[in-house]
C-alpha positions as CSV (number, residue, x, y, z in Angstrom):
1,X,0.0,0.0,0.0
2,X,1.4,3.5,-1.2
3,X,1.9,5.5,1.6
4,X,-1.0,8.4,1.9
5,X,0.5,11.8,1.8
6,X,-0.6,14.3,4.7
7,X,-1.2,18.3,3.3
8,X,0.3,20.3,5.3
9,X,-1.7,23.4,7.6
10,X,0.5,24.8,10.3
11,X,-2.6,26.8,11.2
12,X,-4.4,23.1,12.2
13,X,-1.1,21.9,13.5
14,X,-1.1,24.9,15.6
15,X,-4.3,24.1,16.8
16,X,-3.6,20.7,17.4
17,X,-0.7,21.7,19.6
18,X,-2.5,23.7,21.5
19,X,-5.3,20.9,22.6
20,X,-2.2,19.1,23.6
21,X,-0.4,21.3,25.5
22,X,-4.1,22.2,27.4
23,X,-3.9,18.7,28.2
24,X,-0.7,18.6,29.4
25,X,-1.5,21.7,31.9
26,X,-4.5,20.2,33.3
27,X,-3.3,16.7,33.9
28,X,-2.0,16.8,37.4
29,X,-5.4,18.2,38.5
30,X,-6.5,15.4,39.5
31,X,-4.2,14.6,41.8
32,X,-5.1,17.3,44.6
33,X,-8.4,14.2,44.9
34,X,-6.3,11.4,45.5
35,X,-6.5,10.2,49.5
36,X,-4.0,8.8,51.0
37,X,-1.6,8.0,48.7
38,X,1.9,8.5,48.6
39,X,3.6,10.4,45.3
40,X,5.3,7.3,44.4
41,X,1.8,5.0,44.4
42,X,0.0,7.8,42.0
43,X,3.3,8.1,40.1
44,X,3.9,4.9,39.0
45,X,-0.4,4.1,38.2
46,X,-0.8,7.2,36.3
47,X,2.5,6.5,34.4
48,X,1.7,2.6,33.8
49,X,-1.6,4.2,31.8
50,X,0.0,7.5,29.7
51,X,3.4,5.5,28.9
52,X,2.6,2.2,29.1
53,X,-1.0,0.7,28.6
54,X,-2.8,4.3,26.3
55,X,0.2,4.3,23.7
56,X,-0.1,0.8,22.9
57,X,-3.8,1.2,22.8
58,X,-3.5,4.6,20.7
59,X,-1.4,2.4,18.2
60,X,-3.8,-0.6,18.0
61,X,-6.7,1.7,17.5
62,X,-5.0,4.0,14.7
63,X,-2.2,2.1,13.2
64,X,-3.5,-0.6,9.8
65,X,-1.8,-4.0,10.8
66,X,-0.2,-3.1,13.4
67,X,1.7,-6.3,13.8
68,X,3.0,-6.2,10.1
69,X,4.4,-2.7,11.2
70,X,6.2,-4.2,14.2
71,X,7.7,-6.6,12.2
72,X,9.0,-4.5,9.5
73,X,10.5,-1.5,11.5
74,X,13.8,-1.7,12.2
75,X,15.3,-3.2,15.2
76,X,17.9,-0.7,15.2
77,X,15.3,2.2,15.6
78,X,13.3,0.6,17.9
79,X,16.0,0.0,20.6
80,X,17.2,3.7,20.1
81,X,13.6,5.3,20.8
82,X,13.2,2.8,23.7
83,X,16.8,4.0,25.3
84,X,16.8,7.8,24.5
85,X,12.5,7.5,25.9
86,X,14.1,5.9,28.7
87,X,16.1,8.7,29.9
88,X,13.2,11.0,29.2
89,X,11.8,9.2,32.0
90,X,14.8,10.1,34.1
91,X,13.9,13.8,33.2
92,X,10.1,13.3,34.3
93,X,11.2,12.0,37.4
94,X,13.9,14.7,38.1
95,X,11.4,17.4,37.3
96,X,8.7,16.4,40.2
97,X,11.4,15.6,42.8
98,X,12.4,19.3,41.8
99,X,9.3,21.1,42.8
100,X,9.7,19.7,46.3
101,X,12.6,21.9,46.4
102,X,12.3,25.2,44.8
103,X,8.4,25.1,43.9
104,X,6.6,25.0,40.9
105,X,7.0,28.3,39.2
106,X,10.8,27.9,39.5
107,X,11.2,24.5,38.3
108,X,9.1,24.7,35.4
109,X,10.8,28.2,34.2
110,X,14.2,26.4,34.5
111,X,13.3,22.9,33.3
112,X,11.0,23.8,30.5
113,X,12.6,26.6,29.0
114,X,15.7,24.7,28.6
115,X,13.4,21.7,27.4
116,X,12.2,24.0,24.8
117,X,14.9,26.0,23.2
118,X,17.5,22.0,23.5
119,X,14.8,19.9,22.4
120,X,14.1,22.2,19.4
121,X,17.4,23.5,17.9
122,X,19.7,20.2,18.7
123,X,17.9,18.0,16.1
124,X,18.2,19.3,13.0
125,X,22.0,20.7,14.4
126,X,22.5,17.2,14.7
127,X,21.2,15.8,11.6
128,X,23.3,18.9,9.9
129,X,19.5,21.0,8.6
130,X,19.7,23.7,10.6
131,X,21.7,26.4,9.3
132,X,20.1,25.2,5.7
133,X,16.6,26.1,7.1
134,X,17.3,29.0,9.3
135,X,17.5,31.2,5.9
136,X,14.7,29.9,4.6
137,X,11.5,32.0,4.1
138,X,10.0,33.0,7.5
139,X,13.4,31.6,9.6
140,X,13.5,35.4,11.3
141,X,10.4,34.9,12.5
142,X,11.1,31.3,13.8
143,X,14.1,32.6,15.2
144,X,12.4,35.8,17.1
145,X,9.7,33.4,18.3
146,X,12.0,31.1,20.0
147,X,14.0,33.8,21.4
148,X,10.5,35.7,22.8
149,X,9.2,32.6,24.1
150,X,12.2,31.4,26.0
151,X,11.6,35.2,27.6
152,X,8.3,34.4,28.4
153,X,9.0,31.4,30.1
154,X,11.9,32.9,32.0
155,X,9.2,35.9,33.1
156,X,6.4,33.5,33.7
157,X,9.0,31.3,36.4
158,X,9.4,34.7,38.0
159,X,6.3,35.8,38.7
160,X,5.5,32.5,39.6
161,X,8.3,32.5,42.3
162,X,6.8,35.9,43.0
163,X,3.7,34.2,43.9
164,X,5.0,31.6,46.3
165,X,6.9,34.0,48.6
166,X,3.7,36.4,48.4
167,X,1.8,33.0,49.7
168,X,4.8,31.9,51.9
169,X,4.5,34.7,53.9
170,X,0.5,34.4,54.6
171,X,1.1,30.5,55.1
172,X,4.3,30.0,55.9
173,X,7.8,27.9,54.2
174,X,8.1,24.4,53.1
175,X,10.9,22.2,52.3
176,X,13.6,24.4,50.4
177,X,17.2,23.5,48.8
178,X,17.6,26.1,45.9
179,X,21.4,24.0,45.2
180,X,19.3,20.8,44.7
181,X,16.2,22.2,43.1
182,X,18.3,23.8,39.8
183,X,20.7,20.9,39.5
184,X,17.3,18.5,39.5
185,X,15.8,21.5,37.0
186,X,18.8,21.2,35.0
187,X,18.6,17.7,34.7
188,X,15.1,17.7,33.9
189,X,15.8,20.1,30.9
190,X,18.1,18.7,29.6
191,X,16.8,14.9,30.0
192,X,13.4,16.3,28.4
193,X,14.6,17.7,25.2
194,X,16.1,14.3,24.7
195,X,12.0,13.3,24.2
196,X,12.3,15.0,20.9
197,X,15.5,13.2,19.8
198,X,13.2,9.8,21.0
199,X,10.8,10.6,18.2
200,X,13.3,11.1,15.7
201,X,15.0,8.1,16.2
202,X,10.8,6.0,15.7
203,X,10.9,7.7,12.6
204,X,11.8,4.6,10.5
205,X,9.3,2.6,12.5
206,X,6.7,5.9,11.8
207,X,7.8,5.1,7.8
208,X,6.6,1.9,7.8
209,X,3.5,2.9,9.7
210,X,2.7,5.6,6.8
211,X,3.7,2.3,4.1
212,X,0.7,0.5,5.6
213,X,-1.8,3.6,5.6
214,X,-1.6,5.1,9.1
215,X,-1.7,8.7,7.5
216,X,-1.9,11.8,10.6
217,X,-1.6,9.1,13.2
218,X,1.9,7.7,11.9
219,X,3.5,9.0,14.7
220,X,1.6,6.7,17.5
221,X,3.7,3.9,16.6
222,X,6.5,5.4,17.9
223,X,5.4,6.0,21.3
224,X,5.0,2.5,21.8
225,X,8.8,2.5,22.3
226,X,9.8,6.0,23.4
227,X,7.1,6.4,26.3
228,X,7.5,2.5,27.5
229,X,11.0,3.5,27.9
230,X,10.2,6.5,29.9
231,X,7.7,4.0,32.0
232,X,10.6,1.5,33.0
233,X,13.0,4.4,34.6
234,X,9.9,6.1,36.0
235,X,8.7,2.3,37.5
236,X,12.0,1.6,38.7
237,X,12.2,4.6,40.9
238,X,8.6,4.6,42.2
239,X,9.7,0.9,43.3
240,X,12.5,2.0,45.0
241,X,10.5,4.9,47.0
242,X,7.6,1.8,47.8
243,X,10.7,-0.3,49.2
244,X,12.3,2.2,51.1
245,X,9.2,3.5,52.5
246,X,7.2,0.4,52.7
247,X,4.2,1.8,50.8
248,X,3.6,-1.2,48.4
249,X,1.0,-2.2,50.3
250,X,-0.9,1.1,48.9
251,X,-1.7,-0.5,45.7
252,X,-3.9,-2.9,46.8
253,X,-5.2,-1.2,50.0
254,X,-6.0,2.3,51.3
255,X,-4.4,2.8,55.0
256,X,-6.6,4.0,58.1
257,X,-7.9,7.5,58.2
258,X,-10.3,9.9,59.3
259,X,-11.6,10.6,55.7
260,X,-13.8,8.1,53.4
261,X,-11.8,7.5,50.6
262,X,-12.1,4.4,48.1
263,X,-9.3,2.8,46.4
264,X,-11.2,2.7,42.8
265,X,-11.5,6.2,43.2
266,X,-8.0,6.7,43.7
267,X,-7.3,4.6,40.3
268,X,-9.8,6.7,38.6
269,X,-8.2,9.5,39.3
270,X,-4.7,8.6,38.4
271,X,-6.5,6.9,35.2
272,X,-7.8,10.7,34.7
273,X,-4.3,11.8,35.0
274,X,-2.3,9.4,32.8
275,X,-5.4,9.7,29.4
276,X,-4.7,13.3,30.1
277,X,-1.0,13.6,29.5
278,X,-1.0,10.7,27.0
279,X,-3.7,13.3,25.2
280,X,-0.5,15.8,24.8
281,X,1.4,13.3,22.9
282,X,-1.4,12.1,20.5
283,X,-2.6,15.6,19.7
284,X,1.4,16.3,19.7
285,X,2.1,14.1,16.9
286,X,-1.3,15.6,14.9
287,X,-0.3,19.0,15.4
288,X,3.5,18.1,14.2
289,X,2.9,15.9,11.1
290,X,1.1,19.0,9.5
291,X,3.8,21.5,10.6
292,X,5.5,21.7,7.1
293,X,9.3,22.7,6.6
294,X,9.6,23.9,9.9
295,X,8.1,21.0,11.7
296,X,11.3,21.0,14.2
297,X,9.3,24.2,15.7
298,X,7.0,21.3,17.7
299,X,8.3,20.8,20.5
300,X,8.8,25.1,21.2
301,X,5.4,25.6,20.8
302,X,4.5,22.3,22.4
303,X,6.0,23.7,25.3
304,X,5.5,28.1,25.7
305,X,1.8,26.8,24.9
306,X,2.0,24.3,28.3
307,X,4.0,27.1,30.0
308,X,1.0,29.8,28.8
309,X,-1.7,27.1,29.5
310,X,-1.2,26.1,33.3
311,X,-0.6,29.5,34.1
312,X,-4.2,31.0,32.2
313,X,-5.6,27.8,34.1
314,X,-4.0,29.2,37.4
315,X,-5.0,32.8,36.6
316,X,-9.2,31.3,36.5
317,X,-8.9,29.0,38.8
318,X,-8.1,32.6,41.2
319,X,-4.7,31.0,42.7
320,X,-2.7,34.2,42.4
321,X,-6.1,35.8,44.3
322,X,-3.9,36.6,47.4
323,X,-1.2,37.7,45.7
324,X,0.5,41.2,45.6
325,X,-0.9,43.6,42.6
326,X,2.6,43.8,41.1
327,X,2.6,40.1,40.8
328,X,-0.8,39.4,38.9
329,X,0.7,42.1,36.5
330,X,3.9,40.3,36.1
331,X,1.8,37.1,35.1
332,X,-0.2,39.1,32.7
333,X,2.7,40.5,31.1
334,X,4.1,37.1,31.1
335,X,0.9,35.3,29.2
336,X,1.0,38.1,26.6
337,X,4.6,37.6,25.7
338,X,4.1,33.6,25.3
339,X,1.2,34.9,23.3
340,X,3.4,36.7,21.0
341,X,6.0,34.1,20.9
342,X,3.2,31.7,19.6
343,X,2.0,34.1,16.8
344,X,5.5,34.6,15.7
345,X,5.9,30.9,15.5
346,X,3.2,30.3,13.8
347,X,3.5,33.0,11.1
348,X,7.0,31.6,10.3
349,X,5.3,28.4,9.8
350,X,2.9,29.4,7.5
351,X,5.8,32.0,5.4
352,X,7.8,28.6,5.5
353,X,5.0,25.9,4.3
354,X,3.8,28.6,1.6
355,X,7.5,28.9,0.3
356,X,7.6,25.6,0.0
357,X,4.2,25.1,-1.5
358,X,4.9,28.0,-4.1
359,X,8.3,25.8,-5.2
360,X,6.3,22.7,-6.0
C-alpha cells in the first residue's frame, strides 16, 4: 500500500498543539483528589496508563496492521527510541522531585525553557538542517519566536516565584534547597529535550507505519517505544521509594484515616491523570505531522503553549487571588509575551510551508 500523503496546515497543527499542550497543563489536577496515597503509588499508576498501557492502545486503535508494522521496522530504531525515551523518563522524574525543592514556578521556568529552546534546535544541528533552514522563508520569524518565548517562560518562572513568597509569607515555608532544586531542574531540561531526539530516532518505524496507511496518526507507533521507555526508569524509581518506605501495600489497599476515601477512586483519578498527559502526545504528533518545513518548531510551541496554558488555568482558577498587585501584572505580562511568541511561530510556519508550496 502507497503510503498516503498528509497536506500540510501549520494553522491546524497549531491548533492541534495547542489541545495538547491544554492537556498537558491540566493533567495533574487530579491529583489534589487522590486520598492517602503516597507520590510514588500515584506516580507509577498514572505512568503505567500514559506510557505504558494508552500508547499501545493509541497504536492498536489507529495504526492498519499493526503487527505487520512491528515486524517491518527496524530493530535498530526501535531499541534507540526505547533507550533515549528511557532517559526522558529520568527527566520526568527529576522534574517532580524538583518542585519539592524550589516550587513550581521555578522548576518549570528552568526545566522547560531549557526543554524547549535543547529539544528544538539540537535536532536538526544534529542531523546537519539547521543552518540550511534557518535562511529559509519565514526563519527570522522562527528565530524571534523562539528567542521571545524562552523570555516568556523565564518571566512566567518569575512571577511564579513571585507568587510563592507572596503565599509563603501568609502561610508559611516548606521544604527548600535552591542547590538541589536547579541541579534537578537542569537535569530535567536537559533529560526532556532528549523526548524529541526519541521521536526522531521512531521515525523509521513511523515510515513503515505511513507504508501501511496510518496517515496523521503515523506518529503513535513510535510512542510505543519511546514512552515504554520512559515508564521503566519512572517504575524503577517509584519501586524503589515503595521499598524504602514500605508503601507497596498502597496498591492494593487504602491505610486507616479519618476521611472516606475508596481505592477505585483513587485509580480513577490517576487513570484521569495518565489519558490526560498521554492526550498531549497524540494531539502532539497531529499537530506536528502537518507542521511543514519547519516541523522542528514542535516541541517550542509544544512547550510556551504548556508554559502559557497552566498558568491561564491558574489565573481562572483565582490561585494568584492573594497575591501582591505587582505580581498578577507580572503574570499578565508574562501570558502576553508567550502569546506573541506563539504568533510569531506560527506566522513563520505558515511564510515557510507557503515557500515551499509556491516551489512545488
Amino acid at each position: 500500500m502507497p503510503p498516503i500523503a498528509v497536506a500540510t496546515n501549520p494553522f491546524l497543527g497549531i491548533l492541534m498543539h495547542a489541545v495538547g499542550a491544554f492537556f498537558a497543563a491540566t493533567c495533574y489536577t487530579p491529583q489534589k483528589k487522590v486520598q492517602r496515597w503516597s507520590w510514588q503509588t500515584y506516580w507509577i499508576v498514572q505512568a503505567a496508563f500514559c506510557w505504558f498501557l494508552l500508547p499501545i492502545i493509541g497504536a492498536l486503535l489507529t495504526i492498519p496492521d499493526l503487527a505487520a508494522v512491528l515486524r517491518e521496522a527496524p530493530r535498530g530504531a526501535m531499541s534507540a527510541s526505547f533507550l533515549l525515551g528511557a532517559a526522558y523518563g529520568i527527566g520526568g522524574t527529576a522534574f517532580g522531585v524538583a518542585i519539592r525543592y524550589i516550587g513550581y514556578s521555578l522548576t518549570y521556568a528552568i526545566a522547560i525553557g531549557l526543554s524547549s529552546v535543547l529539544g528544538t534546535l539540537i535536532p536538526p544541528l544534529v542531523k546537519g538542517t539547521l543552518a540550511a533552514t534557518l535562511h529559509k522563508p519565514g526563519a527570522g520569524w522562527i528565530g524571534t519566536g523562539i528567542f521571545v518565548g524562552a523570555l516568556g517562560i523565564g518571566i512566567a518562572g518569575w512571577a511564579g516565584r513571585r507568587k510563592e513568597k507572596d503565599l509563603e509569607a501568609k502561610h508559611g515555608r516548606g521544604e527548600f534547597s535552591l542547590t538541589k532544586g536547579l541541579l534537578l531542574s537542569l537535569l530535567a531540561g536537559i533529560l526532556s529535550a532528549v523526548y524529541g531526539f526519541a521521536l526522531e530516532a521512531g521515525e523509521p518505524i513511523a515510515d513503515i507505519a505511513s507504508a501501511h496507511g496510518a496517515g496523521v496518526f503515523r506518529g503513535n507507533v513510535s510512542y510505543i517505544f519511546a514512552n515504554s521507555g520512559a515508564f521503566l526508569t519512572t517504575a524503577l524509581y517509584c519501586l524503589y521509594l515503595h521499598k524504602k518506605h514500605r508503601t507497596f501495600g498502597e496498591l492494593f489497599r487504602l491505610s486507616a484515616g479519618p476521611e472516606k476515601a475508596r481505592l477505585s477512586a483513587n485509580y480513577l483519578l490517576a487513570a484521569l491523570t495518565g489519558a490526560l498527559w498521554y492526550g498531549q502526545f497524540f494531539f502532539y504528533n497531529l499537530g506536528h505531522v502537518r507542521m511543514g518545513p519547519y516541523k522542528f518548531t514542535s516541541w517550542a510551541i509544544h512547550m510556551l503553549m504548556l508554559v502559557m496554558f497552566s498558568n491561564l488555568v491558574g489565573v481562572v482558577l483565582r490561585e494568584w487571588q492573594e497575591c501582591r498587585r505587582s505580581t498578577r501584572l507580572t503574570i499578565r505580562f508574562a501570558l502576553a509575551v508567550l502569546v506573541g511568541a506563539v504568533l510569531l511561530l506560527t506566522y513563520g510556519n505558515y511564510l515557510g510551508d507557503l515557500a515551499a508550496k509556491t516551489v512545488l
